[in-house]
TORKOL-4160 file (C-alpha; in steps of 0.2 Angstrom, whole numbers, padded with zeros to 4 digits, m for minus):
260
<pt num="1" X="0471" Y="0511" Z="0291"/>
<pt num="2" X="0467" Y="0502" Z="0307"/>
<pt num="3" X="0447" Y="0498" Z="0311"/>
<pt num="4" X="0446" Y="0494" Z="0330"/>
<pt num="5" X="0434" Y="0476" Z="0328"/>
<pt num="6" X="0438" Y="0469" Z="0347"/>
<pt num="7" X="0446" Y="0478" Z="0362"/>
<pt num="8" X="0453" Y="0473" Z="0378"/>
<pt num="9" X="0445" Y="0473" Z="0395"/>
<pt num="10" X="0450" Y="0487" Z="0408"/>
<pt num="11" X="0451" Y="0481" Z="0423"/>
<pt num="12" X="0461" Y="0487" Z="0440"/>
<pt num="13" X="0465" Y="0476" Z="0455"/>
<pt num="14" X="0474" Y="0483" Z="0471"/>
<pt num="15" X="0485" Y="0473" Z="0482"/>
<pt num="16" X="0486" Y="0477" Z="0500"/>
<pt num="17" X="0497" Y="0469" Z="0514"/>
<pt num="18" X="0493" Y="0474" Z="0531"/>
<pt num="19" X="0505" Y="0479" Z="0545"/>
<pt num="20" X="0506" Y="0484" Z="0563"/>
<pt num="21" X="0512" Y="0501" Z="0560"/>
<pt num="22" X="0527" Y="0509" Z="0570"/>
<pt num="23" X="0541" Y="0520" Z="0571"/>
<pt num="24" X="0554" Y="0517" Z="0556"/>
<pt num="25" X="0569" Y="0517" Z="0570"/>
<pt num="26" X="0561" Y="0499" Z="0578"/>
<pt num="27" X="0557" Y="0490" Z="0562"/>
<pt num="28" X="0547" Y="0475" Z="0561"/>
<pt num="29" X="0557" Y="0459" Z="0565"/>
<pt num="30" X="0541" Y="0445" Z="0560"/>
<pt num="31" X="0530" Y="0452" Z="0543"/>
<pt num="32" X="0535" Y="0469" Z="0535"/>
<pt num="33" X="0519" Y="0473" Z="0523"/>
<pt num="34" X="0531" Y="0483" Z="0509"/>
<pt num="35" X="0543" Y="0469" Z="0508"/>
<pt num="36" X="0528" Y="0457" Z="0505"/>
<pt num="37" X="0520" Y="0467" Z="0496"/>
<pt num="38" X="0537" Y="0469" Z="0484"/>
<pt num="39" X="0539" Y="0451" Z="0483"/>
<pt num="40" X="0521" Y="0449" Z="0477"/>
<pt num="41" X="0524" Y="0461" Z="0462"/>
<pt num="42" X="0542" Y="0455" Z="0457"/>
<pt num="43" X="0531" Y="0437" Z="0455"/>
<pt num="44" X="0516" Y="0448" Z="0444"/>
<pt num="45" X="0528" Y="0457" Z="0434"/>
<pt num="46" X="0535" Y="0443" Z="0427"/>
<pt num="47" X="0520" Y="0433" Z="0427"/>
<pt num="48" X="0516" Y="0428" Z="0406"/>
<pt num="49" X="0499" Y="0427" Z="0402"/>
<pt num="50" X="0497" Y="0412" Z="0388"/>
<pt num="51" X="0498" Y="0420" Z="0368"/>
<pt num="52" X="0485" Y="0417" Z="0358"/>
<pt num="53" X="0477" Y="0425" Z="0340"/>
<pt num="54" X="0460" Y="0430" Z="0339"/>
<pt num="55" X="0453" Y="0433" Z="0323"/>
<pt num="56" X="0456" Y="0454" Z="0322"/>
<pt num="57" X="0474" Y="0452" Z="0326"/>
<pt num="58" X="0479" Y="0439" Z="0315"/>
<pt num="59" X="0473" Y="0452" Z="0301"/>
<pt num="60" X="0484" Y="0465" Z="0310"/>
<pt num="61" X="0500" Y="0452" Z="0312"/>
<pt num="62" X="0500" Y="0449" Z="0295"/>
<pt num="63" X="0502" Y="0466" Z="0289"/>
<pt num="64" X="0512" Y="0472" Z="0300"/>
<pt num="65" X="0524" Y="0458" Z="0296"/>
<pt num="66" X="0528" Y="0466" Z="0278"/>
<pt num="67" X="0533" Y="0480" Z="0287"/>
<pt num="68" X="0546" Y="0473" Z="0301"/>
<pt num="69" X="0562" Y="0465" Z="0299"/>
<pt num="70" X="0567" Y="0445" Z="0302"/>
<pt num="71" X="0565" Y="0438" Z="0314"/>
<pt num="72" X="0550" Y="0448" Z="0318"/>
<pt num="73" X="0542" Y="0448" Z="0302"/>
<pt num="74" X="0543" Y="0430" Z="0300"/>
<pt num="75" X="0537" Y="0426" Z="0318"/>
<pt num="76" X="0521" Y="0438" Z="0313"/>
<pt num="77" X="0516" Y="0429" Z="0297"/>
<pt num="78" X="0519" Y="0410" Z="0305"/>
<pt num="79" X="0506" Y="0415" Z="0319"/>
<pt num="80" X="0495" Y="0426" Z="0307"/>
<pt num="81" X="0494" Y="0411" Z="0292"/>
<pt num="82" X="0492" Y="0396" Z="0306"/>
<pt num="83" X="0483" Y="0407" Z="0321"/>
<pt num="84" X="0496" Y="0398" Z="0334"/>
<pt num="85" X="0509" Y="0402" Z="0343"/>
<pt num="86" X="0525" Y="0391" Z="0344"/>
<pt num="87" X="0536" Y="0393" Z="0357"/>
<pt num="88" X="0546" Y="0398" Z="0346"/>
<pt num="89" X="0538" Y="0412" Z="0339"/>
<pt num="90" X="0534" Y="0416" Z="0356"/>
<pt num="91" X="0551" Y="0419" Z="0360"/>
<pt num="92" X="0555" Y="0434" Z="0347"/>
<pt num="93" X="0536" Y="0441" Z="0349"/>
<pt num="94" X="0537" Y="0444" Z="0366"/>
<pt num="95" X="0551" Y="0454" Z="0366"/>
<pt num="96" X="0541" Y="0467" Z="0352"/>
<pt num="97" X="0532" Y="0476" Z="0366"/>
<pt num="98" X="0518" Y="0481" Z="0353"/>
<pt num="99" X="0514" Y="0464" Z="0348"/>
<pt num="100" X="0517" Y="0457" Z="0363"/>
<pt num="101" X="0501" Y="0467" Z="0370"/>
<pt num="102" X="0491" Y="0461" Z="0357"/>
<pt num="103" X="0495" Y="0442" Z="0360"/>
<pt num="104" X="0492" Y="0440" Z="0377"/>
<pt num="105" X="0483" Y="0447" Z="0394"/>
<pt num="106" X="0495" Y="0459" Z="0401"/>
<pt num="107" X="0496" Y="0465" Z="0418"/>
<pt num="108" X="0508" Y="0480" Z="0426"/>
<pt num="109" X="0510" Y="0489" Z="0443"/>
<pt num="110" X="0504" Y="0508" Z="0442"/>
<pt num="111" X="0503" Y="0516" Z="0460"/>
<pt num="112" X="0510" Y="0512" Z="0475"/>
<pt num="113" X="0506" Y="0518" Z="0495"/>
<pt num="114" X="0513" Y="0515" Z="0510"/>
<pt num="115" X="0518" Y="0526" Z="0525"/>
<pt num="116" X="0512" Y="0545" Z="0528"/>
<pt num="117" X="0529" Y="0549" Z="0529"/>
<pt num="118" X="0548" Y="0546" Z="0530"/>
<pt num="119" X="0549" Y="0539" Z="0548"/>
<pt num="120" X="0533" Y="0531" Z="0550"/>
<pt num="121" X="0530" Y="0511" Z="0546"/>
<pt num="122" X="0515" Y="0506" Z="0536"/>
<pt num="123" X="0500" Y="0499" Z="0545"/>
<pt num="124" X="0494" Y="0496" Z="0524"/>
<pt num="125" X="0508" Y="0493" Z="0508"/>
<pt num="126" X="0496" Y="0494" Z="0496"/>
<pt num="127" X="0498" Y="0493" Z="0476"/>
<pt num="128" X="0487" Y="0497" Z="0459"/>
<pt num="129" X="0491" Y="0483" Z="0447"/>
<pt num="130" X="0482" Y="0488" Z="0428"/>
<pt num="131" X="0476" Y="0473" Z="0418"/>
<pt num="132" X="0473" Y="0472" Z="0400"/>
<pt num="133" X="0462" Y="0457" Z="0398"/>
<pt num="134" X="0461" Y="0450" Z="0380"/>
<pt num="135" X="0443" Y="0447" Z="0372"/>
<pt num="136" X="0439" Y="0431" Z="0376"/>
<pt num="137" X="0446" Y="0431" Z="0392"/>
<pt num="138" X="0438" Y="0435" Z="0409"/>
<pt num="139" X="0440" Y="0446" Z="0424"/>
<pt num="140" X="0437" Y="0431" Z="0435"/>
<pt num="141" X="0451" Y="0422" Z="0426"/>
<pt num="142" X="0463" Y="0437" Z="0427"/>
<pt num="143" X="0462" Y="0438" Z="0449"/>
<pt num="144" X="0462" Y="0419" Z="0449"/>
<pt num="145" X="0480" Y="0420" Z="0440"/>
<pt num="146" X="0486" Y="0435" Z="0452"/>
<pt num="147" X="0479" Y="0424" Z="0467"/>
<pt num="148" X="0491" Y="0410" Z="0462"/>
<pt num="149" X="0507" Y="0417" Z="0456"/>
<pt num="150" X="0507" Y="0427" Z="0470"/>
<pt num="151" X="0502" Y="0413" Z="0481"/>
<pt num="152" X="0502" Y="0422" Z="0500"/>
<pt num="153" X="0486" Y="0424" Z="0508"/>
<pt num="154" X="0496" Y="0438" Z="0518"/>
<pt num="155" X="0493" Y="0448" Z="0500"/>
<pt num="156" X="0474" Y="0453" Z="0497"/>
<pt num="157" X="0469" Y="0454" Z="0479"/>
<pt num="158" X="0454" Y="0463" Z="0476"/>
<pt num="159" X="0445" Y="0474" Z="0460"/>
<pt num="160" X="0444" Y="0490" Z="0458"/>
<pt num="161" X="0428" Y="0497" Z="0451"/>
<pt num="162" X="0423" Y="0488" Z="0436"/>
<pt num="163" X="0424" Y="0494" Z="0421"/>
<pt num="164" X="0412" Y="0485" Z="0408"/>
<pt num="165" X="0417" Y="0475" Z="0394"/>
<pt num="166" X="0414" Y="0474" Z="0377"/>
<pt num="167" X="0412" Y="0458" Z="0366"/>
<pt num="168" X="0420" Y="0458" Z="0348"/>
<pt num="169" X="0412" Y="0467" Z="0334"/>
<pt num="170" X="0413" Y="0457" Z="0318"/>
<pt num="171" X="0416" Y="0466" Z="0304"/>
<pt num="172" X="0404" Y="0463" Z="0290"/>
<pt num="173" X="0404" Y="0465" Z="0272"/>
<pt num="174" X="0395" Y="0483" Z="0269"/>
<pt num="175" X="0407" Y="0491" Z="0282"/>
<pt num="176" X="0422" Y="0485" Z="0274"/>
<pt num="177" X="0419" Y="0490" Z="0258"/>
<pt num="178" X="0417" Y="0506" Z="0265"/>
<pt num="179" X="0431" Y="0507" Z="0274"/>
<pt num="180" X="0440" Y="0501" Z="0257"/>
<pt num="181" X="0432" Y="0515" Z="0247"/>
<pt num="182" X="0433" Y="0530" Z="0258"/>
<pt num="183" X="0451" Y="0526" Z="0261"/>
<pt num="184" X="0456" Y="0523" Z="0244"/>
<pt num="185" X="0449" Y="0540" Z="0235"/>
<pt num="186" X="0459" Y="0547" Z="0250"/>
<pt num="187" X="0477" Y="0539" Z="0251"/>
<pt num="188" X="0477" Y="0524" Z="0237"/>
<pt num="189" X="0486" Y="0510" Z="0240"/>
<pt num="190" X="0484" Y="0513" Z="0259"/>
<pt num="191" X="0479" Y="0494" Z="0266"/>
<pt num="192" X="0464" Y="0491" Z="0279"/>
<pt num="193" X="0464" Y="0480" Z="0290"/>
<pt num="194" X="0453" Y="0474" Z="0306"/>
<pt num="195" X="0464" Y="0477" Z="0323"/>
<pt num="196" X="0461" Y="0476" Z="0343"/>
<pt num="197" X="0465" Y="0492" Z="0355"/>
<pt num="198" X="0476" Y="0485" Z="0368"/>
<pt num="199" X="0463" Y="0500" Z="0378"/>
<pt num="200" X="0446" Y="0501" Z="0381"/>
<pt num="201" X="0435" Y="0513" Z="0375"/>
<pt num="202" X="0416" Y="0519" Z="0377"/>
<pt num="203" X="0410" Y="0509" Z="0363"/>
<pt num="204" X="0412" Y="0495" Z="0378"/>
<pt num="205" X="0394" Y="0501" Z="0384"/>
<pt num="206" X="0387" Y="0499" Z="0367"/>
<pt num="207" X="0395" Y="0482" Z="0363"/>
<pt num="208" X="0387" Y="0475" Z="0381"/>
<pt num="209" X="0370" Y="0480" Z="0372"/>
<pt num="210" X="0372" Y="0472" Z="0354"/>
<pt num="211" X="0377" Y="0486" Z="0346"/>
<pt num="212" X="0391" Y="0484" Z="0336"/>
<pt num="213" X="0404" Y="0497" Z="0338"/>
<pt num="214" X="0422" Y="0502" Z="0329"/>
<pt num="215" X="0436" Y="0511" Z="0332"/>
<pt num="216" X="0441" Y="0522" Z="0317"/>
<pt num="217" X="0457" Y="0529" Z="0316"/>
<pt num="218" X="0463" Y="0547" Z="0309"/>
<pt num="219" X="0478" Y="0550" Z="0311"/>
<pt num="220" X="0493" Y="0539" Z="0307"/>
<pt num="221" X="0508" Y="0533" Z="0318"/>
<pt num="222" X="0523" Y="0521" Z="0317"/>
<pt num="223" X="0526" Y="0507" Z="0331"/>
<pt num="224" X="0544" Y="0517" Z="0333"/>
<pt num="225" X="0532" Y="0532" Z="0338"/>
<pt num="226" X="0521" Y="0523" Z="0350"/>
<pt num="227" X="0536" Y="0514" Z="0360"/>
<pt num="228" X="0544" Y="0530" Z="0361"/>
<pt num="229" X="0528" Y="0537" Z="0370"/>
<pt num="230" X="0521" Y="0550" Z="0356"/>
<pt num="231" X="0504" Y="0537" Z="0358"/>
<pt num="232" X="0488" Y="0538" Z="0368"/>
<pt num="233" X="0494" Y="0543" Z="0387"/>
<pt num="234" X="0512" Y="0544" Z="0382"/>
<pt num="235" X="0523" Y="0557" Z="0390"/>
<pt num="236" X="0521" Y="0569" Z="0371"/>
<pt num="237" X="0503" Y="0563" Z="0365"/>
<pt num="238" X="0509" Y="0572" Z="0350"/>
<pt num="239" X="0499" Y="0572" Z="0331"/>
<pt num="240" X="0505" Y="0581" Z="0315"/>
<pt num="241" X="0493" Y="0594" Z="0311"/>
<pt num="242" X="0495" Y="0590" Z="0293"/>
<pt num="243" X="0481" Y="0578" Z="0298"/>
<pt num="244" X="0469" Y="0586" Z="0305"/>
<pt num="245" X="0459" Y="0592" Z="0289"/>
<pt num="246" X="0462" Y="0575" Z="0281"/>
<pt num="247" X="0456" Y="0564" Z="0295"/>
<pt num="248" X="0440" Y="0576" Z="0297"/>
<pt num="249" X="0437" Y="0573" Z="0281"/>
<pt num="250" X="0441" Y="0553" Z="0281"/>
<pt num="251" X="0428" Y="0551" Z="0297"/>
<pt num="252" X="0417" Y="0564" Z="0288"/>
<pt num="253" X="0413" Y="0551" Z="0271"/>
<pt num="254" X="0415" Y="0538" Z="0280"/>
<pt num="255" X="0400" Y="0541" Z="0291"/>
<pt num="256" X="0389" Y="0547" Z="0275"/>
<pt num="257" X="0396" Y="0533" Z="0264"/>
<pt num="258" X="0388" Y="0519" Z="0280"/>
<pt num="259" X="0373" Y="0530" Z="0283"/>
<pt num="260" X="0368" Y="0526" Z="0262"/>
């Protein structure tokens, strides 16, 4: 069972490239907006945010690494014993898409807007690009590495709304021998271990105020289930209903077993 400790920050930022507008049947021959706009997101698609462990993913590495195959499970348990990432573990990591989100900021084009209509040239090529920034890790930094890979003042990089963030909840002895007990008298044997939500959650709200907060979940899925989109905002969101009584009731004692 996974106990969400740390989370990523949610943060937005849209792109806009700004045009003279027109009729499609004299297209622009000195700046097109979408084309600049296109060449800015090739260069933030395949921009790699630095890997590095903090301490609720190394936990999560190293027991995920007795459940994967070379080379992955022996990448996982050199980053999860040391807390670096070689370039060479870097490498085969990179290419698991689960661990790769939690190693490193992410960032990923969402929306795209352009012209009203098919013959009609965009005086705005706008897009949405969704960034996932890692713990110790800043929204300041984030638009400051857009801003330079993209590298065209013709681009404007600005956030969204902001979304809060959260700092990283240690976990601390009482709460994980409670975790430990409630989760053993119901499926022995199961491991526990401190994780970070590639997501954000509420609990960000309460984290910005001192109040320790936790992710808890009660229902169990594979990494071969979430890559093939049966996790949170996948195209089947699906859960067994087998696990409905017994995560009630896992939530249930582990709220009276911390309120003791």
């Amino acid at each position: 069972m996974g106990l969400g400790a740390a989370e990523k920050t949610f943060q937005s930022y849209r792109l806009v490239v700004r045009g003279k507008g027109g009729h499609s049947s004299i297209p622009p021959t000195d700046s097109d907006p979408v084309l600049t706009l296109a060449r800015a997101l090739v260069k933030v698609g395949e921009l790699r945010f630095p890997p590095h462990v903090i301490p609720a993913t190394r936990e999560d590495l190293a027991a995920d690494a007795k459940l994967e195959a070379p080379p992955v499970s022996e990448a996982e348990a050199r980053v999860a014993a040391t807390g670096r990432v070689t370039a060479d573990d870097e490498r085969v990591l990179s290419k698991d898409r689960v661990v790769n989100a939690h190693l490193r900021t992410t960032c990923v084009t969402t929306e795209l807007k352009g012209a009203p209509q098919d013959n009609v040239l965009p005086t705005t090529a706008e897009a949405t690009v969704n960034c996932r920034i890692m713990p110790d890790e800043t929204r300041e930094q984030t638009i400051a590495a857009l801003e330079h890979v993209i590298n065209d003042k013709a681009v404007e990089v600005t956030p969204t709304e902001e979304f809060g963030f959260g700092p990283y909840s240690p976990v601390g002895p009482e709460l994980g021998a409670a975790l430990h007990k409630v989760a053993g008298e119901l499926w022995p044997g199961v491991p526990v271990v401190s994780t970070m939500g590639t997501g954000a959650t509420d609990s960000r709200h309460l984290r910005a105020i001192g109040i320790n907060s936790y992710g808890v979940g009660v229902s169990p899925i594979s990494k071969a289930e979430a890559i093939a989109g049966h996790a949170a905002h996948g195209p089947d969101e699906r859960r067994p209903t087998k696990w409905l009584d017994e995560g009630a009731q896992y939530l249930r004692n582990l709220v009276y077993e911390i309120a003791k």
